[in-house]
NUDREN-627959 format. One record per residue (C-alpha): residue number from 1; residue in three letters; x negated, y, z; chain. Coordinates in pm, whole numbers, plus 50000, padded with zeros to 5 digits. Layout:
N
<NUM,ALA,<X,Y,Z>,A>;
...
This chain:
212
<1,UNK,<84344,54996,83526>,A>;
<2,UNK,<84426,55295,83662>,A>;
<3,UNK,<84697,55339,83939>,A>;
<4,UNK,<84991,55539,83910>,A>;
<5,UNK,<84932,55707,84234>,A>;
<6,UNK,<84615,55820,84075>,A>;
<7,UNK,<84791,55982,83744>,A>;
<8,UNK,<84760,56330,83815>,A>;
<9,UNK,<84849,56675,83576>,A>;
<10,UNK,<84733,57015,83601>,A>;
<11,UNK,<84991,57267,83442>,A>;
<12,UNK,<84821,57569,83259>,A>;
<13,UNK,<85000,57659,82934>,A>;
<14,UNK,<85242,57942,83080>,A>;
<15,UNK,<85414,58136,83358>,A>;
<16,UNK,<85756,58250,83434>,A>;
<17,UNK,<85802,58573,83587>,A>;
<18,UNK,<86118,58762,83704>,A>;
<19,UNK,<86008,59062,83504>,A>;
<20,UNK,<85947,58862,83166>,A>;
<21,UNK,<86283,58661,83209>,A>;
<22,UNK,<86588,58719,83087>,A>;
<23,UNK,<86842,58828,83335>,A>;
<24,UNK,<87126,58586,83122>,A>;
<25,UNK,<87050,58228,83166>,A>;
<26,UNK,<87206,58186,82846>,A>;
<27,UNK,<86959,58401,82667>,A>;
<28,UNK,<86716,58236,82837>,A>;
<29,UNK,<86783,57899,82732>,A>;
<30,UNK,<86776,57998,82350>,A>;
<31,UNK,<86415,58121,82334>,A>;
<32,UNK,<86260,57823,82535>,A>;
<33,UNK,<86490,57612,82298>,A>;
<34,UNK,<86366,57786,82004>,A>;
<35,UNK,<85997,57784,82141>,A>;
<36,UNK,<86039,57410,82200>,A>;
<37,UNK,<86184,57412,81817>,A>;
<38,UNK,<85894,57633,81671>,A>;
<39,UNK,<85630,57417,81883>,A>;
<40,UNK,<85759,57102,81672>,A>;
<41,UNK,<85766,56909,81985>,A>;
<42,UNK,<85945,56586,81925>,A>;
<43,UNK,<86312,56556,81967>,A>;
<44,UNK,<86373,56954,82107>,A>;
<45,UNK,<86738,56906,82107>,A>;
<46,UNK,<86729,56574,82355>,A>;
<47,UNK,<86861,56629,82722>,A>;
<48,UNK,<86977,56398,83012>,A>;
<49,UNK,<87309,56375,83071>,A>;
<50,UNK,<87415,56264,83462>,A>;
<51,UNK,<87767,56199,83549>,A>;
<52,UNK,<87934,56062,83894>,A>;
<53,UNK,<88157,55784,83914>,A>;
<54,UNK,<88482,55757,84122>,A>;
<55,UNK,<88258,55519,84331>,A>;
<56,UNK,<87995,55773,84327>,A>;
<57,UNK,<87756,55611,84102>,A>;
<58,UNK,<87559,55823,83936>,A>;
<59,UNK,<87462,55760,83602>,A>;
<60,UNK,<87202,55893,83339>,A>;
<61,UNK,<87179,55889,83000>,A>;
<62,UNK,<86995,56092,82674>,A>;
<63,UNK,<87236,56291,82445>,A>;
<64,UNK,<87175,56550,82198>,A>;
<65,UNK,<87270,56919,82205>,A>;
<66,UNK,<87480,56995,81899>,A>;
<67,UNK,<87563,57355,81967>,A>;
<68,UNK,<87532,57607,82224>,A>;
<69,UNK,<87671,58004,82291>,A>;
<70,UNK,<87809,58158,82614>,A>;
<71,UNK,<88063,57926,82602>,A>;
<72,UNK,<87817,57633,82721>,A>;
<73,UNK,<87668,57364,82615>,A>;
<74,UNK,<87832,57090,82294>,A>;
<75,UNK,<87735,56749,82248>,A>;
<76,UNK,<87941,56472,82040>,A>;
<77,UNK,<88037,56105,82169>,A>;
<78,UNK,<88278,55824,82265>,A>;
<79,UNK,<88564,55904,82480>,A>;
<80,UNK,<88600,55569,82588>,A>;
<81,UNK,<88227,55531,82691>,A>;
<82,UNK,<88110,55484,83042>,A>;
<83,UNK,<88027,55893,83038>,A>;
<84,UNK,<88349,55919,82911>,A>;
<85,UNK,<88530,55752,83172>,A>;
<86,UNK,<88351,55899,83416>,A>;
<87,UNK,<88371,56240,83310>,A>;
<88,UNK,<88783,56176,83319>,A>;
<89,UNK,<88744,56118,83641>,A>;
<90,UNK,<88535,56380,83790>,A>;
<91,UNK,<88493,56662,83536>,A>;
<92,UNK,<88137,56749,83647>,A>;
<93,UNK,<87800,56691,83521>,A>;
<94,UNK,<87426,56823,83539>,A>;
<95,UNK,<87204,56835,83209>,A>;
<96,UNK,<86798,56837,83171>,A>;
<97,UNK,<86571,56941,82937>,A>;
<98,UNK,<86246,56834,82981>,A>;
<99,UNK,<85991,56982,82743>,A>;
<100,UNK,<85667,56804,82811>,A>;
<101,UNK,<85401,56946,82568>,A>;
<102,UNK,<85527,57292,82724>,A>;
<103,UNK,<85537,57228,83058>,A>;
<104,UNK,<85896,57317,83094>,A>;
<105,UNK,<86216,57196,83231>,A>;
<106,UNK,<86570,57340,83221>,A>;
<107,UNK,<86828,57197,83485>,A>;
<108,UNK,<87183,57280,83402>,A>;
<109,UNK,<87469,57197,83620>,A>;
<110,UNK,<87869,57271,83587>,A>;
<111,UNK,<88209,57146,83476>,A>;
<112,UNK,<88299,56972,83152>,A>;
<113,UNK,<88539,57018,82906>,A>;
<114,UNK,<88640,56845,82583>,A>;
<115,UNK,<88551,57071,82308>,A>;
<116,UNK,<88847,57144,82049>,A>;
<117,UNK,<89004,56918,81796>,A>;
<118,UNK,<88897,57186,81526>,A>;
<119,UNK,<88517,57182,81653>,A>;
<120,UNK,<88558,56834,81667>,A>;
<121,UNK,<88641,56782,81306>,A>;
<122,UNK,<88394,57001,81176>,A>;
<123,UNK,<88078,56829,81350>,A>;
<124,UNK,<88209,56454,81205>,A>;
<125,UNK,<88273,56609,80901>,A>;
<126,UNK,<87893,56752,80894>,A>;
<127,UNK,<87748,56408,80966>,A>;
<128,UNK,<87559,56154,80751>,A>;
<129,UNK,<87830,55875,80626>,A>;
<130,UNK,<87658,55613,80856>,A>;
<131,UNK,<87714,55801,81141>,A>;
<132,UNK,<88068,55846,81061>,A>;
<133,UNK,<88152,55478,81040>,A>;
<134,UNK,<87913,55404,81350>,A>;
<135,UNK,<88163,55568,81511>,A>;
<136,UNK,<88442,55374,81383>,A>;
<137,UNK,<88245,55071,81452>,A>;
<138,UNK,<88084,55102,81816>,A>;
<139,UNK,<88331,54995,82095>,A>;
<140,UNK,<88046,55236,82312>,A>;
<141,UNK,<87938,55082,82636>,A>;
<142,UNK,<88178,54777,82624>,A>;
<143,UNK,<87998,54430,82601>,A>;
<144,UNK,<87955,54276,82238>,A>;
<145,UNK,<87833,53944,82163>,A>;
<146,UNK,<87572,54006,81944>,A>;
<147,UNK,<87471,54273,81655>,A>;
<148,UNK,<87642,54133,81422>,A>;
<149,UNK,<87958,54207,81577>,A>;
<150,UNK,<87830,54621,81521>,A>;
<151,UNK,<87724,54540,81136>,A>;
<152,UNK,<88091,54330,81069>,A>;
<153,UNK,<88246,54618,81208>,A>;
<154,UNK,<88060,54871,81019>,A>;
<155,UNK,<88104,54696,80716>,A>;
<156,UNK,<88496,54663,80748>,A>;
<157,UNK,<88566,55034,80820>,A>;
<158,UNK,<88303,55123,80541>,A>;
<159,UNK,<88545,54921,80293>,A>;
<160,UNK,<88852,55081,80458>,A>;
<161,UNK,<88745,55448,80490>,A>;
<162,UNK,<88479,55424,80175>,A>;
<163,UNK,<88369,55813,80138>,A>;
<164,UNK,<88616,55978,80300>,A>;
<165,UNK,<88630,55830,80697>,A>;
<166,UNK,<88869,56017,80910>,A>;
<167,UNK,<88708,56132,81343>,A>;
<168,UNK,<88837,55894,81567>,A>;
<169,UNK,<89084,55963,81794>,A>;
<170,UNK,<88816,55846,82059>,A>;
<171,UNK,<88551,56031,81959>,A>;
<172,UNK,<88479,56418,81967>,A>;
<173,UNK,<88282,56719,82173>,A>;
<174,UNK,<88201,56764,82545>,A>;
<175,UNK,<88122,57121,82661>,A>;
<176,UNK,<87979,57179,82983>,A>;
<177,UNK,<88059,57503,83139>,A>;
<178,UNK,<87755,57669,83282>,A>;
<179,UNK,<87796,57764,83678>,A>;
<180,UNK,<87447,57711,83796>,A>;
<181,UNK,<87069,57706,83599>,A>;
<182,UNK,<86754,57626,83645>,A>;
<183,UNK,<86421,57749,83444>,A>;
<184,UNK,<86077,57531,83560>,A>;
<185,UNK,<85776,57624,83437>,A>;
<186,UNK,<85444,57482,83539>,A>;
<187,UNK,<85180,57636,83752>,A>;
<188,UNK,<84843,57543,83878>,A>;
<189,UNK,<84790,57361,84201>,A>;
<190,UNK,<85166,57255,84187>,A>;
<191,UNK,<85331,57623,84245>,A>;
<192,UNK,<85520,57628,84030>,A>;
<193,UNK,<85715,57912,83889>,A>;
<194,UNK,<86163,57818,83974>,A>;
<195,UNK,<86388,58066,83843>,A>;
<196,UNK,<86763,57982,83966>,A>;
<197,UNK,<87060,58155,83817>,A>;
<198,UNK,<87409,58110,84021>,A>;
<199,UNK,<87726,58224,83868>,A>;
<200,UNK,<87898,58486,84100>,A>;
<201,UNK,<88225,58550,83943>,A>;
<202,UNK,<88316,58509,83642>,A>;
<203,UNK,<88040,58668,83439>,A>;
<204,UNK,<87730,58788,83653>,A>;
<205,UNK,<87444,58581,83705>,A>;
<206,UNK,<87201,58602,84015>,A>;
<207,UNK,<86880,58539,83939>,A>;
<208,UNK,<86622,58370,84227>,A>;
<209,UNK,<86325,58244,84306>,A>;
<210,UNK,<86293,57900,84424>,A>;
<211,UNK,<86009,57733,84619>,A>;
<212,UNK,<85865,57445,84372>,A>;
């Protein structure tokens, strides 16, 4: 069997470069996500979520992207989750892509906000009917005694909402608010190509190179 110590990697499939990057982290972020799209890797739109605690716990956890423009970064869950509560508590978080069959990682770090009512209600409205009543019928992150608690539930707000369920009042957008990025790309003998970008102000980035 072969040890983990021994599991070893060498990246070859690209390079990042000041001079080929974009100087807007934002812009950026769309062509390695629409590379990672256009490469039909599985599950482009996945990232880790971390969030802190009021203990200061952290916590991680895999969400989807739903949406993205200057504005940051939109994902959809429960408000009454663990992220949730945390995220009431200390409005920051960090988010990771990590693209595997491209060698690529992108770190994102700044503060969250709840994304509007309006935004809100148009992403529920634009998902499957399932997912609407899952939402209805998952008390997120709070203990249940078995699955059949989830399908009772499901089946009870499917006969009270039929076609038409209404969002949640517990359920809705996160946007997190871009102060700080990070673009990996993987080199050869483990020098790796780190290209930071720091918010200085309110709208210029500054664009670095970090040892790997």
């Amino acid at each position: 069997m072969t040890k983990i110590s021994d599991l070893r990697k060498s990246y070859e499939r690209a390079e990042l470069g000041e001079d080929a990057s974009h100087a807007n982290p934002f812009q950026q972020f769309d062509q390695w996500l629409h590379e990672a799209i256009q490469a039909e890797i599985p599950e482009p739109n996945a990232m880790t979520l971390a969030t802190v605690a009021s203990n200061l716990r952290p916590s991680t956890r895999v969400v989807l992207i739903k949406g993205y423009d200057q504005r940051g970064l939109v994902w959809y869950t429960n408000y009454e989750s663990r992220k949730g509560q945390e995220l009431a508590g200390n409005p920051y978080a960090a988010l990771q892509f990590h693209w595997v069959e491209l060698e690529r990682v992108v770190r994102i770090e700044g503060r969250v906000e709840k994304a509007s009512a309006e935004e809100s209600d148009a992403y529920y409205a634009s998902r499957p009917l399932d997912s609407r009543i899952g939402a209805w019928a998952s008390p997120q992150s709070q203990v249940v005694d078995n699955r059949g608690v989830l399908v009772a539930n499901a089946a009870r707000y499917a006969a009270q909402y039929l076609l038409n369920p209404p969002r949640p009042p517990h359920w809705g957008g996160y946007r997190l608010v871009p102060d700080r990025w990070e673009f990996w790309q993987g080199r050869r003998s483990r020098l790796h190509d780190r290209l930071r970008y720091t918010l200085d102000g309110d709208s210029r980035w500054v664009r670095e190179r970090l040892a790997p």
